[in-house]
C-alpha positions in Angstrom: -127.7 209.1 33.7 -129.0 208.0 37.1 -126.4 209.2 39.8 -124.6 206.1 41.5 -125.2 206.7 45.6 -123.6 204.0 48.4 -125.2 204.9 51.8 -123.3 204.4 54.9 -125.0 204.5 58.1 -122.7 204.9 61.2 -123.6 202.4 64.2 -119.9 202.0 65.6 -120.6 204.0 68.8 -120.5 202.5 72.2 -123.5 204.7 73.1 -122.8 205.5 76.4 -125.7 208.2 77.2 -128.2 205.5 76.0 -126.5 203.2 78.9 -128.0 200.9 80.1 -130.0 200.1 76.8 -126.9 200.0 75.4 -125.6 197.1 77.7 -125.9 194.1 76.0 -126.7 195.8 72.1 -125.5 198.7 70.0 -127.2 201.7 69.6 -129.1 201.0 66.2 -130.3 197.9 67.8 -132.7 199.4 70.2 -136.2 198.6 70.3 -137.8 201.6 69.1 -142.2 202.4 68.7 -143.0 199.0 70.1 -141.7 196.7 66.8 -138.9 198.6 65.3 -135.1 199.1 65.9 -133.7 202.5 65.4 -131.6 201.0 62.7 -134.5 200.4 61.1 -135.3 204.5 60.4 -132.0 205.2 58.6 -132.4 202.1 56.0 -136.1 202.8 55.7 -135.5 206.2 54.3 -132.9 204.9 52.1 -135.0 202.4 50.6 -138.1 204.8 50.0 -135.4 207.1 48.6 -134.3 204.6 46.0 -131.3 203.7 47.5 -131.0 200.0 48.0 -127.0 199.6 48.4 -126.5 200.2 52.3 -123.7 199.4 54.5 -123.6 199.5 58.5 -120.9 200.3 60.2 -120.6 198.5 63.6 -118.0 197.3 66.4 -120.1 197.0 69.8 -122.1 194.4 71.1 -123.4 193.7 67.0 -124.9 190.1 67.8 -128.5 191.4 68.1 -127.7 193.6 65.3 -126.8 191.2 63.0 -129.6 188.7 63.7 -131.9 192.0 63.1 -130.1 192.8 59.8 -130.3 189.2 58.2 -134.3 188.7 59.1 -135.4 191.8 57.6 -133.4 192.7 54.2 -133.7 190.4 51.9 -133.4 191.6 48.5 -133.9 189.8 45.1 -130.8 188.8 43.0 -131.8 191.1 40.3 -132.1 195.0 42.1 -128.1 194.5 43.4 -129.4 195.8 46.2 -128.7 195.0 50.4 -127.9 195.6 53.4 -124.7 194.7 55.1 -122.8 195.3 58.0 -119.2 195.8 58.3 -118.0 195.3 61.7 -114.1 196.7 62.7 -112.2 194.3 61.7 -108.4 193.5 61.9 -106.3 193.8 58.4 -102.5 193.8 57.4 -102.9 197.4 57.5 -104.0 198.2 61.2 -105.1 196.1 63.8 -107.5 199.4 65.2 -111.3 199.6 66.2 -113.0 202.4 64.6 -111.6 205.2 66.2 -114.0 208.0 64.9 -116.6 208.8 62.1 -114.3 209.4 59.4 -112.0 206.5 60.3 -114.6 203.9 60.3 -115.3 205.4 56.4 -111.5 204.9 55.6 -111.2 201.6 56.8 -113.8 200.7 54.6 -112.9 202.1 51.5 -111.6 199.2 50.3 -115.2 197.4 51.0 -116.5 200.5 49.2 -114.0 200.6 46.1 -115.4 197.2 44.8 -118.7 199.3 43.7 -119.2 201.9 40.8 -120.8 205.6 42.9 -120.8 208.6 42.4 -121.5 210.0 45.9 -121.5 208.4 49.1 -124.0 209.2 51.4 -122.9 208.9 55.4 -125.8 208.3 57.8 -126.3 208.5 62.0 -127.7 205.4 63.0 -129.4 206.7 66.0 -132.1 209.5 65.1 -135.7 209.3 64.3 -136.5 211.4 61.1 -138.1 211.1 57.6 -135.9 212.2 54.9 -136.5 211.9 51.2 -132.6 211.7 49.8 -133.3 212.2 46.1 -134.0 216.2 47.2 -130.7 216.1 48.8 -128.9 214.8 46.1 -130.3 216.9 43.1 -129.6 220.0 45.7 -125.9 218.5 46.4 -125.8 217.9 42.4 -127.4 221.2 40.5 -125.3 223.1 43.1 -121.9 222.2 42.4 -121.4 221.1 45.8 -118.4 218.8 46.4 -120.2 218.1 49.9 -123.8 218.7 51.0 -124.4 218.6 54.8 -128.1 218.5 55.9 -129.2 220.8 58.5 -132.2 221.7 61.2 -132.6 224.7 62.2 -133.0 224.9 66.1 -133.1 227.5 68.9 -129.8 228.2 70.6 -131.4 226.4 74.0 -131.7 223.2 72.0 -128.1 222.9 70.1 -126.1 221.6 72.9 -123.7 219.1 71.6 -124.5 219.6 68.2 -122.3 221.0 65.1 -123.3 224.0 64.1 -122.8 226.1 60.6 -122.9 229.3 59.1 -124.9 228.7 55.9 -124.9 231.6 53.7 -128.2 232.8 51.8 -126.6 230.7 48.7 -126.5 227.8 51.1 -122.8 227.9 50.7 -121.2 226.8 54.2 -118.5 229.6 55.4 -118.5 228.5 59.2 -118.7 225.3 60.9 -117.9 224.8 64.6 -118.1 221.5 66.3 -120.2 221.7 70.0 -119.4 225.0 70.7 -120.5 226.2 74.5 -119.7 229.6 74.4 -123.3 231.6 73.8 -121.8 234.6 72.0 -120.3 232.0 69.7 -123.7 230.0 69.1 -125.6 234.0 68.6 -123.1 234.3 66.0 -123.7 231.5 64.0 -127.7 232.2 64.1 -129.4 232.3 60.7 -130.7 235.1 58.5 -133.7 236.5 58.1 -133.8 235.2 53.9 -133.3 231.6 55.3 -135.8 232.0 57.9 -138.0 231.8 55.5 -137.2 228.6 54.4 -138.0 227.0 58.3 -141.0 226.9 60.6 -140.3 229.0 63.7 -142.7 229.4 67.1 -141.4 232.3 68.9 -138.8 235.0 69.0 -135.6 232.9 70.2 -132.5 232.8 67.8 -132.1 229.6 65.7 -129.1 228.2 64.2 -128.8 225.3 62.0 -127.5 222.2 63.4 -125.6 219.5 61.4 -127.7 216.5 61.4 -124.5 214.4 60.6 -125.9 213.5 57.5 -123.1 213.9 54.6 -123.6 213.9 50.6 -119.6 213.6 49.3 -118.4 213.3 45.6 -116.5 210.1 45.6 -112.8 211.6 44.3 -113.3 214.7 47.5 -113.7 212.3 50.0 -111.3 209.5 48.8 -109.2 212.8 49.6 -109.9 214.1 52.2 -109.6 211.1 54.1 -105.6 210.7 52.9 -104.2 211.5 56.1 -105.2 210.2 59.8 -108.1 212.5 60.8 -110.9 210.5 62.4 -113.8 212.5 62.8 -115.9 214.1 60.1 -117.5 216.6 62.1 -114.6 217.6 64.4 -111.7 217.4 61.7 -112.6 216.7 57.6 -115.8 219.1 57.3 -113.6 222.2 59.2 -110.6 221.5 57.0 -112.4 221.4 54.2 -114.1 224.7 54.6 -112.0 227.3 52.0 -110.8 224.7 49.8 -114.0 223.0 48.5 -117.4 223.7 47.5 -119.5 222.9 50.8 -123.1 223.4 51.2 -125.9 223.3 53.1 -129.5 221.4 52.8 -132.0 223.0 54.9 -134.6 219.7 56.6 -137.8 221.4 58.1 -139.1 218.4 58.7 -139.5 216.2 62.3 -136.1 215.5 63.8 -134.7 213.5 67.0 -131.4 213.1 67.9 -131.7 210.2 69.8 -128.5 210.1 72.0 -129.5 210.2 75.6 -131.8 208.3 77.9 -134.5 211.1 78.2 -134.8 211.7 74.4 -135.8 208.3 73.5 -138.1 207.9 76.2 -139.9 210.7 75.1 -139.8 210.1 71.6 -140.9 207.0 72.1 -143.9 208.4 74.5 -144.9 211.0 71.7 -146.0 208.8 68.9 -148.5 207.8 71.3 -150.1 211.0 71.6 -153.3 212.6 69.1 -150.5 213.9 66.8 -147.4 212.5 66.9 -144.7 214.5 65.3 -143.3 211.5 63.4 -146.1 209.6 61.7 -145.5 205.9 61.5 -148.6 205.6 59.3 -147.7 207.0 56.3 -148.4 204.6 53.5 -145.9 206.3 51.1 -143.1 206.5 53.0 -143.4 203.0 55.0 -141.1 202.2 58.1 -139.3 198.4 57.3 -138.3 196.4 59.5 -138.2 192.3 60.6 -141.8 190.5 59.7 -142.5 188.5 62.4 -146.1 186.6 62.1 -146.9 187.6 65.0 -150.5 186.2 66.3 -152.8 190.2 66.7 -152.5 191.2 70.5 -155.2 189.9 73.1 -156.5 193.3 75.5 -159.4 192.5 77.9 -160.7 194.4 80.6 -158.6 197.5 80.1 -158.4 201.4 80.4 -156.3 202.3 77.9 -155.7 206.3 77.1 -152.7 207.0 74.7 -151.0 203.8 73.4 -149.3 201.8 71.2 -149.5 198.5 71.7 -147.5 195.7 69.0 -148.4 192.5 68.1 -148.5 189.2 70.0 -149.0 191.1 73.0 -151.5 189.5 76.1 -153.1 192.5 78.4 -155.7 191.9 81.1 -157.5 194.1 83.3 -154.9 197.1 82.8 -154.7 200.5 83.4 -152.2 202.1 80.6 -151.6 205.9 80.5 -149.7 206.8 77.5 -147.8 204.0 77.4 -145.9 202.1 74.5 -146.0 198.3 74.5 -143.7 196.1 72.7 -143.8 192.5 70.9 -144.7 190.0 73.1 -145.7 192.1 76.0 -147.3 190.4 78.8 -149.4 192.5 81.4 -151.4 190.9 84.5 -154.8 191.9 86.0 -154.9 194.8 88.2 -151.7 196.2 87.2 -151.4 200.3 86.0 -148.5 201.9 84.1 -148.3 205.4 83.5 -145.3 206.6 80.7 -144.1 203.6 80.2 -142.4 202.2 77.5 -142.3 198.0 77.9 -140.1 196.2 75.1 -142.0 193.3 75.1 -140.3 189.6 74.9 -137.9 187.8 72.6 -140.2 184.4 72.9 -143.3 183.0 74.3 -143.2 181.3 77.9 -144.4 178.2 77.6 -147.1 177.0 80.6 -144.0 174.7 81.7 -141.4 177.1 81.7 -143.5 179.1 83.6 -144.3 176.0 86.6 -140.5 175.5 86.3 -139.6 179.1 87.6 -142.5 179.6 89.8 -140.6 176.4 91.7 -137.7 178.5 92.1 -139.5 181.5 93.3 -138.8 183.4 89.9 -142.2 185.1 88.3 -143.1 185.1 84.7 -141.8 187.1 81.4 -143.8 190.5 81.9 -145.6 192.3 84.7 -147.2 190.8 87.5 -151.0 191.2 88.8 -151.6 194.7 91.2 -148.4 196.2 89.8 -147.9 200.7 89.6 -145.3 201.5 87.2 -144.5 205.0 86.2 -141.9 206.9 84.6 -140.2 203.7 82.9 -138.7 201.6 80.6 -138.7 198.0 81.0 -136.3 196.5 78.5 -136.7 193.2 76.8 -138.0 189.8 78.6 -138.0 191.7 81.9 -139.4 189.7 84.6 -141.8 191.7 87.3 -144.0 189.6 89.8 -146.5 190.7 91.5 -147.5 193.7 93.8 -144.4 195.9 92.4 -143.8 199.5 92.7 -141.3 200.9 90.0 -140.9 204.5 90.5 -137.9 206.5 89.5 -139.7 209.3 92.2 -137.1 210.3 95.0 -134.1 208.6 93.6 -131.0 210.4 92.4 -130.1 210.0 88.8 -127.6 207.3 88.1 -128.9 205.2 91.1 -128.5 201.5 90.3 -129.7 198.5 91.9 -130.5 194.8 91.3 -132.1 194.7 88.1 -132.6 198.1 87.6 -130.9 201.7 86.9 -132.3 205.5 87.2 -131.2 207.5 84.5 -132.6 211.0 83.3 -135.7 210.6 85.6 -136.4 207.4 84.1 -136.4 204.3 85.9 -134.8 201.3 83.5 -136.1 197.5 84.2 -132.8 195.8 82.5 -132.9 193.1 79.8 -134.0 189.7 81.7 -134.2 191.8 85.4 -136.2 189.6 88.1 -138.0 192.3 89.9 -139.6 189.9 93.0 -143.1 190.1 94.5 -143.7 192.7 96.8 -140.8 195.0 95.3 -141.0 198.7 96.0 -138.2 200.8 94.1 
């Protein structure tokens, strides 16, 4: 019989260390590679796995989220599949927000009770990856596991804030500490030599495996382990579990980004523009969904361009772009250069009126100006830069903040709808 899998994907977060993307939209909402959302990884890999009942966990700043959701999974009456959020909601039996990982799953269980599965499989909305989940689940299901936790292995430099396991050469899970800081703790947990084999390793630094928070659990183990008022999977149910059920490991070689933090989606977003990007939007097998827009091909004339992506429906003239990525409806003006930058483009067209109408008020246009430099940037949706600006985050201490814009991680960030004025040097 074909096993019966619900996916959850977790997007309740506030996503603080993405601030101030995260301003005015939750995490899985962000613009990601120029036309996608990151929401749009975790469901894609679903539905090229098979799995085509999903369910979105959310309590922050959903609107954008939600509009996202209804204009790109549409499924036909006769697959049962979709997509569906569930937002925190007030009941008769709490009045709570999500107040962790394994909470959000337990306010939901009634949601989840109204469908026959066999396994639920909990996802992070916010990480950049290509998984196929079928492998998982005939790993999690020829083992015996009662929960399957997928794993990367990385060097002890790179496993800050992470969980990390002790996976045993049976890929049986003995050890599982949550963020530890301690070095001699994260030596200890670092892998041995048979299940090195199983991983690709450049150099002689330690690696341990990381929990990728992704989670296969038999239906009856997790209906009870979540009979008490734990809230977290990682910090709480997986460590109290360990000893008293059957929990294993699934070893993923493949590409991996956590993306948490200003710095790491900036550069993921910067490295699918170079020769070989690690994560391969091209793939014809294993597509990347997301909302079909009928978007008129971009317009480029006149430019230098080394190292970009550049969507649809954008309009670039006489441009200098150096590794760059360039979002929907991105408008860039003659003259202008921008070095690493990633521009998300605009939620609509300006219309030639609109345009008169602002320029009356001293307010330039939806995109970057003529005889601009920008480096080191993101510039987030419908962003308004005139002309002769200077956007640098050189010089400036991180978490500097100003009108219309914020320095985070050595980026500089060009908020939603920010009117940078002619002239402008920051």
């Amino acid at each position: 019989m074909t096993p019966k899998v619900l996916a959850v994907i977790m997007g309740g977060g506030r996503g603080t260390r993405l601030s101030p993307l995260t301003k005015e939209r939750c995490k899985p909402a962000v613009p990601l590679a120029g036309k996608y959302r990151l929401v749009d990884i975790p469901i894609s890999n679903c539905l090229n796995s098979g799995l085509n009942r999903v369910y979105l966990l959310t309590q922050f700043n959903t609107a954008s989220l939600h509009r996202h959701i209804q204009e790109s999974y549409k499924f036909d009456p006769f697959g049962g599949g979709f997509v569906d959020i569930l937002a925190a909601e007030q009941t008769e039996k709490g009045e709570n927000w999500y107040q962790g990982t394994a909470d959000a799953v337990r306010q939901n269980m009634h949601h989840f009770s109204n469908f026959d599965f066999d396994y639920l499989l909990i996802l992070s909305g916010d990480q950049l990856y290509r998984m196929d989940f079928n492998e998982l689940l005939q790993q999690h299901i020829v083992s015996g596991a009662e929960v399957t936790i997928a794993a990367k292995a990385l060097p002890t430099s790179q496993v800050e804030g992470l969980g990390l396991m002790r996976v045993n050469d049976d890929l049986s899970i003995s050890e599982f500490v949550e963020k530890p800081t301690d070095p001699e703790v994260i030596d200890g947990l670092a892998i041995s030599e048979k299940l090195m084999e199983r991983v690709k390793s450049a150099g002689d630094e330690k690696l341990c495996l990381a929990s990728m928070g992704i989670y296969m659990f038999n239906r009856e183990l997790l209906v009870e382990s979540l009979k008490n008022d734990m809230r977290d999977f990682g910090k709480e149910i997986i460590p109290g579990l360990l000893g008293k059920s059957k929990l294993n490991g699934y070893i993923f070689d493949g590409y991996w980004e956590d993306i948490g933090t200003v710095a790491s989606f900036f550069e993921a977003n910067l490295s699918l523009a170079s020769d070989m990007p690690p994560f391969n939007f091209f793939e014809a097998d294993y597509p990347v969904y997301t909302h079909a827009r009928y978007l008129p091909a971009s317009k480029i004339n006149k430019c230098t361009i080394a190292h970009a992506i550049i969507a649809d429906g954008c309009i670039i003239h006489d441009a200098d772009l150096v590794n760059c990525v360039i979002g929907v409806r991105s408008i860039i003006r003659g003259g202008s250069k921008l070095e690493r930058v990633v521009m998300m483009g605009g939620d609509y067209f300006e219309m030639p009126e609109d345009i008169e109408e602002a320029a009356a008020k001293g307010i330039p246009p939806v995109g970057v100006g003529t005889n601009c430099f920008i480096k080191n940037a993101i510039i987030d949706k419908s962003a308004r830069i005139g002309n002769n600006v200077t956007l640098s985050p050189d010089g400036k201490e991180d978490m500097t903040t100003g009108d219309g814009y914020f320095v985070r991680d050595g980026v500089i960030v060009i908020l939603k709808g920010a009117i940078i004025p002619d002239g402008a040097i920051i």
